[in-house]
C-alpha positions in Angstrom: 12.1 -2.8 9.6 13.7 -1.2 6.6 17.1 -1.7 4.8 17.9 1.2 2.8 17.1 1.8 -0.7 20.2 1.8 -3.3 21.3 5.8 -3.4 18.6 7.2 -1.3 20.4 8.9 1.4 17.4 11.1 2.1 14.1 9.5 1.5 11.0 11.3 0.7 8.9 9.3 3.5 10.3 8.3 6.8 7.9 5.6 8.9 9.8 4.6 11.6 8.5 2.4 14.5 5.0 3.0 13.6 2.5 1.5 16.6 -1.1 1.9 16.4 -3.2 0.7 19.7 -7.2 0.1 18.8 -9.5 -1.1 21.7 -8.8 -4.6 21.1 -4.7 -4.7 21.3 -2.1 -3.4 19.1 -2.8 -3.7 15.6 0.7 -2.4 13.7 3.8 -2.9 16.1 6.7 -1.4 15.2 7.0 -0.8 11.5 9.6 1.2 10.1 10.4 1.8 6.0 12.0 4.1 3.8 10.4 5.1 0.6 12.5 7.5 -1.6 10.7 9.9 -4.6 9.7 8.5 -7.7 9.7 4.3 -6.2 6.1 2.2 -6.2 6.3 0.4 -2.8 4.1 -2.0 -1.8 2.4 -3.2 1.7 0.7 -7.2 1.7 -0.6 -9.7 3.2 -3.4 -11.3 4.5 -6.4 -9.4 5.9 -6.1 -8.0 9.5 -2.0 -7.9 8.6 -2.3 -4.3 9.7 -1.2 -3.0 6.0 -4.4 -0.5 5.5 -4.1 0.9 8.5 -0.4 1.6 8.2 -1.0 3.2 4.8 -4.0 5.6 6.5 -1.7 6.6 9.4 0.5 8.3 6.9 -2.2 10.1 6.0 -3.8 10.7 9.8 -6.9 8.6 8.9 -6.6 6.4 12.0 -10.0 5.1 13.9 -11.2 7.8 16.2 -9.6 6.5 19.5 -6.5 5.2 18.4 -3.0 5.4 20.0 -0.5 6.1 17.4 3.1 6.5 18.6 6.2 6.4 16.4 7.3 9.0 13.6 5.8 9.7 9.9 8.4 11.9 8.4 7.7 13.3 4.9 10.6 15.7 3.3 12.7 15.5 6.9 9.3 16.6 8.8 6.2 15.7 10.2 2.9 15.0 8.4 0.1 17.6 8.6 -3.0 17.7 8.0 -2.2 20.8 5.7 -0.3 17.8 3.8 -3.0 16.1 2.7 -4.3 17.2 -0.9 -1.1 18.9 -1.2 1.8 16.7 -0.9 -0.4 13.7 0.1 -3.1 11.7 -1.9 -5.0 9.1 -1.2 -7.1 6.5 -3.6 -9.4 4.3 -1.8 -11.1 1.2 -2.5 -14.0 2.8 -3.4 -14.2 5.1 -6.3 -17.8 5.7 -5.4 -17.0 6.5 -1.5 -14.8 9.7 -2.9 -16.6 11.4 -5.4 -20.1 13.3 -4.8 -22.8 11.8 -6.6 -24.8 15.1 -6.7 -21.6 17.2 -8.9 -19.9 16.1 -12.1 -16.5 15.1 -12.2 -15.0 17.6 -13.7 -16.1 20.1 -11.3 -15.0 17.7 -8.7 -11.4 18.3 -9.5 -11.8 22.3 -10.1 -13.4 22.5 -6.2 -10.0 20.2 -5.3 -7.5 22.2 -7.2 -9.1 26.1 -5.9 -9.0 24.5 -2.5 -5.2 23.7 -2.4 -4.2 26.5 -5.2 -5.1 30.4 -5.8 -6.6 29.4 -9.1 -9.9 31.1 -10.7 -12.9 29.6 -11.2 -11.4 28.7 -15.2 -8.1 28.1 -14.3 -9.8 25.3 -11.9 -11.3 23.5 -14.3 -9.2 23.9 -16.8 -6.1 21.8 -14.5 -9.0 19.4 -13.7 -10.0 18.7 -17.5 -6.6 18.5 -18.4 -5.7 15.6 -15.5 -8.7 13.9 -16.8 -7.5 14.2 -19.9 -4.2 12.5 -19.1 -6.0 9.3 -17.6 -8.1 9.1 -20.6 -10.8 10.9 -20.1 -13.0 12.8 -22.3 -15.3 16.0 -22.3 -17.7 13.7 -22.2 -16.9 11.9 -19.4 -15.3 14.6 -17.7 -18.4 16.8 -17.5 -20.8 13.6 -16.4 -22.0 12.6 -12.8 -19.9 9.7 -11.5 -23.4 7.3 -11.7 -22.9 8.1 -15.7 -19.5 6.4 -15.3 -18.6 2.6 -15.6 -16.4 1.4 -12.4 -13.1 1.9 -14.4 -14.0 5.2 -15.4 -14.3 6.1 -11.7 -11.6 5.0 -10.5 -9.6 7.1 -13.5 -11.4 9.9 -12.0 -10.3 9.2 -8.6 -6.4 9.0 -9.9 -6.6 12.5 -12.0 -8.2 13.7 -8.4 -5.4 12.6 -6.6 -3.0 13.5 -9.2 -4.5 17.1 -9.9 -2.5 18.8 -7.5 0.8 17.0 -8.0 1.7 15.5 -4.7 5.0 14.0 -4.0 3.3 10.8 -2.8 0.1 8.8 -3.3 -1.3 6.5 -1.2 -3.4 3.9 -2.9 -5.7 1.5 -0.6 -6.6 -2.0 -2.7 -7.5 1.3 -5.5 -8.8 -2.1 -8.0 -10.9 -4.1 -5.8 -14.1 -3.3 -7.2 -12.8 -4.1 -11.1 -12.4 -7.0 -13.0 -8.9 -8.8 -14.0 -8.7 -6.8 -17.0 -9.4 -3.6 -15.9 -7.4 -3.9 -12.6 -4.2 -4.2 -14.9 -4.9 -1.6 -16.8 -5.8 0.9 -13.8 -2.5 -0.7 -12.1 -0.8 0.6 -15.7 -2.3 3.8 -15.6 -1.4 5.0 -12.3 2.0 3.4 -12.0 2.3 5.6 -15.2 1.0 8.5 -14.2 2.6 8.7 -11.0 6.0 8.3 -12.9 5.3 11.3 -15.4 4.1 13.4 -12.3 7.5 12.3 -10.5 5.3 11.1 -7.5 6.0 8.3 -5.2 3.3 5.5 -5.1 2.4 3.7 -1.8 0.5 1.1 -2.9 -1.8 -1.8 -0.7 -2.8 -4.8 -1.9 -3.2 -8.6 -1.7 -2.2 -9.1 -5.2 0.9 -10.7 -5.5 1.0 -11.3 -9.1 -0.1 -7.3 -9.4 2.8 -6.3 -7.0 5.4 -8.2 -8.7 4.6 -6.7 -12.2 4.2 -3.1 -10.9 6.1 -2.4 -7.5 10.0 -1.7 -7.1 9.9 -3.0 -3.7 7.5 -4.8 -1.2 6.9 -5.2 2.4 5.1 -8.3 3.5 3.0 -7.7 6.9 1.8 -10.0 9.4 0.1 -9.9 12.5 0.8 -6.0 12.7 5.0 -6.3 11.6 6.9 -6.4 8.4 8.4 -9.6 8.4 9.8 -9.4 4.7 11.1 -6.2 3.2 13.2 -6.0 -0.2 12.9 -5.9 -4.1 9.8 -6.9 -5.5 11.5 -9.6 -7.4 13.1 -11.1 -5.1 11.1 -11.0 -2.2 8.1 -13.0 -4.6 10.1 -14.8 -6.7 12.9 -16.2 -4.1 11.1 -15.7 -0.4 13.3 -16.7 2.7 10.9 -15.9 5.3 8.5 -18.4 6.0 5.5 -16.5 6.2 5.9 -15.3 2.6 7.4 -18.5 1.0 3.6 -19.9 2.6 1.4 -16.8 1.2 3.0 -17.5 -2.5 2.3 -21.1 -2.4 -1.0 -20.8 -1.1 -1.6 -19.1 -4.6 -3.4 -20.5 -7.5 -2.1 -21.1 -10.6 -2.1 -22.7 -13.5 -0.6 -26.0 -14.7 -1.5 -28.3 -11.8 -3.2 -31.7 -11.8 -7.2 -32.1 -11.6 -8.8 -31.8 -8.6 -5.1 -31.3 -7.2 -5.5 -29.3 -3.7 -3.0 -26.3 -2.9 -1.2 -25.7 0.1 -2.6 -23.8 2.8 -1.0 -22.2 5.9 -2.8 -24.0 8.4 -4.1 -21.9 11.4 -5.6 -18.1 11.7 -3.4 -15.0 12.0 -3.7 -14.1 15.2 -6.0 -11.2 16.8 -4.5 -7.8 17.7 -3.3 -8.2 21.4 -3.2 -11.7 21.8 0.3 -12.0 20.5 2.5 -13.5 22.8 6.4 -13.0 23.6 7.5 -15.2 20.4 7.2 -15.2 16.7 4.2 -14.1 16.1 3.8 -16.9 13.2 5.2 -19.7 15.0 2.4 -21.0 15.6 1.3 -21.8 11.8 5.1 -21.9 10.9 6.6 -25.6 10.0 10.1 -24.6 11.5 9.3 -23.0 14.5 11.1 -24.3 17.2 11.4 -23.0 21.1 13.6 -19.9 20.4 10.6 -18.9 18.1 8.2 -19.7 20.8 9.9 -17.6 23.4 11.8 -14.8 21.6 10.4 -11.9 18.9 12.9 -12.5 16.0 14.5 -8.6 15.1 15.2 -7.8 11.5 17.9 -8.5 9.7 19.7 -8.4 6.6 19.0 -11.7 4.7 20.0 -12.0 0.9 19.5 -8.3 0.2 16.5 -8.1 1.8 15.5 -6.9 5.9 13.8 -10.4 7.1 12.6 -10.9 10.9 12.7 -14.4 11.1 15.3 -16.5 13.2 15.5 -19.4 10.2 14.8 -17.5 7.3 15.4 -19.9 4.4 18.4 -20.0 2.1 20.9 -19.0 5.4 23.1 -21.6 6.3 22.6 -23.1 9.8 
């Protein structure tokens, strides 16, 4: 589901009507987005929504057994593996999961750069102390093992890794997980900023809201494998219309509310990949649902400047 960027006849990445099959059922059903050069675009929801493993199909990192059918355009043509490191990054979760504990980080980045580039040995390492450099990075730091480094320190290693080779897009997986408050916002900072400079898109997942709607231009809110909000970061958090999100955002805490004052929940489970019936996928948790929910999947459509699948999206006159 996608409604087209302002003046972006010809995105940079093209997903459209991205499946992926696991054992258990189908786990991302249909989802389709453009995301032109230069734009932070963001995928959440609540666990199991199918966001992380839409973000590692652009990148061919599916399960071993998976069915993926649908098209992952980057530049007009397919994704490669040959892609990846080149044109492609990725930033996981885990600092810790992509850098070898057994070489330091500098050297890290040289073995990245002489694998995509012709570079010497100095030339390597060189580009990598410089990208380490640019996300604040010392010598110091730069020529230490990453057990020498504090978690935030990692994961600016991990961005300069991905950044080293300037790609045209990065793909960041919950890249702040590990960190605490203060340091998630300033790693959010430094790689919506260094993607900028580098003139890099920035796929970004996450289930922070409040993050997304400081940092993202647009976001995509998944459930149950489908995109069932899609606009402007601001609008789509501050003024939902689809159910589903208007329920995430209130679910939230915050601050200002009486003692020992309960929030709202959305009551139910999301529902397990393949058990989703011929309806809304969310009509059984929604308050509005009614039988044409029940018994029909709702397409997407333009709602308020934003692609909603819903059939009573809020704010659209009866």
């Amino acid at each position: 589901m996608s409604l087209p960027p302002p003046e972006s006849p010809a995105p940079l990445l093209r997903v459209d009507g991205l499946r992926i099959g696991l054992a258990g059922g189908e786990a991302v059903r249909g989802v389709s987005f453009d995301l032109p050069a230069g734009e932070v675009f963001a995928l959440v929801g609540e666990s199991g929504a199918g966001k992380s493993l839409t973000a590692r199909a652009l990148l061919g990192m599916v399960p071993r057994g998976a069915a993926v059918h649908g098209r992952v355009l980057l530049d007009g043509r397919p994704v490669t593996p040959a892609d990846l490191g080149r044109r492609l990054a990725w930033i996981p979760q885990d600092a810790m999961s992509a850098l070898s504990p057994v070489h330091r980080v500098e050297d890290q980045l040289s073995f990245a750069v002489r694998a995509v580039a012709r570079a010497g040995r100095r030339e390597a390492l060189s580009a990598a102390r410089a990208a380490l450099s640019g996300v604040g990075l010392g010598r110091d730091a730069a020529g230490a093992f990453p057990h020498a480094l504090s978690g935030g320190m990692r994961q600016r290693a991990v961005i300069a890794m991905a950044l080293v080779n300037g790609p045209a897009l990065v793909v960041a997986d919950e890249p702040t997980t590990a960190l605490d408050p203060e340091r998630q916002e300033q790693v959010l900072t430094l790689l919506r900023e260094r993607c900028a400079a580098a003139g890099a898109a920035l796929l970004l997942v996450s289930h922070d809201l409040a993050a997304v709607r400081r940092h993202a231009d647009r976001v995509a809110v998944m459930y149950a494998g489908r995109i069932t909000e899609l606009g402007p970061a601001e609008a789509v958090l501050d003024r939902p219309v689809a159910p589903y999100t208007r329920g995430l955002l209130a679910s939230l805490p915050r601050t200002g509310l009486p003692r020992r004052s309960r929030l709202p929940v959305l009551a139910g489970v999301p529902p397990v990949p393949g058990t989703v019936g011929a309806g809304c996928s969310f009509a059984p948790r929604c308050p509005h649902a009614d039988d044409l929910c029940r018994g029909e999947e709702p397409a997407p459509r333009p709602v308020d400047g934003r692609a909603v699948a819903c059939h009573h999206p809020y704010g659209e006159a009866a």
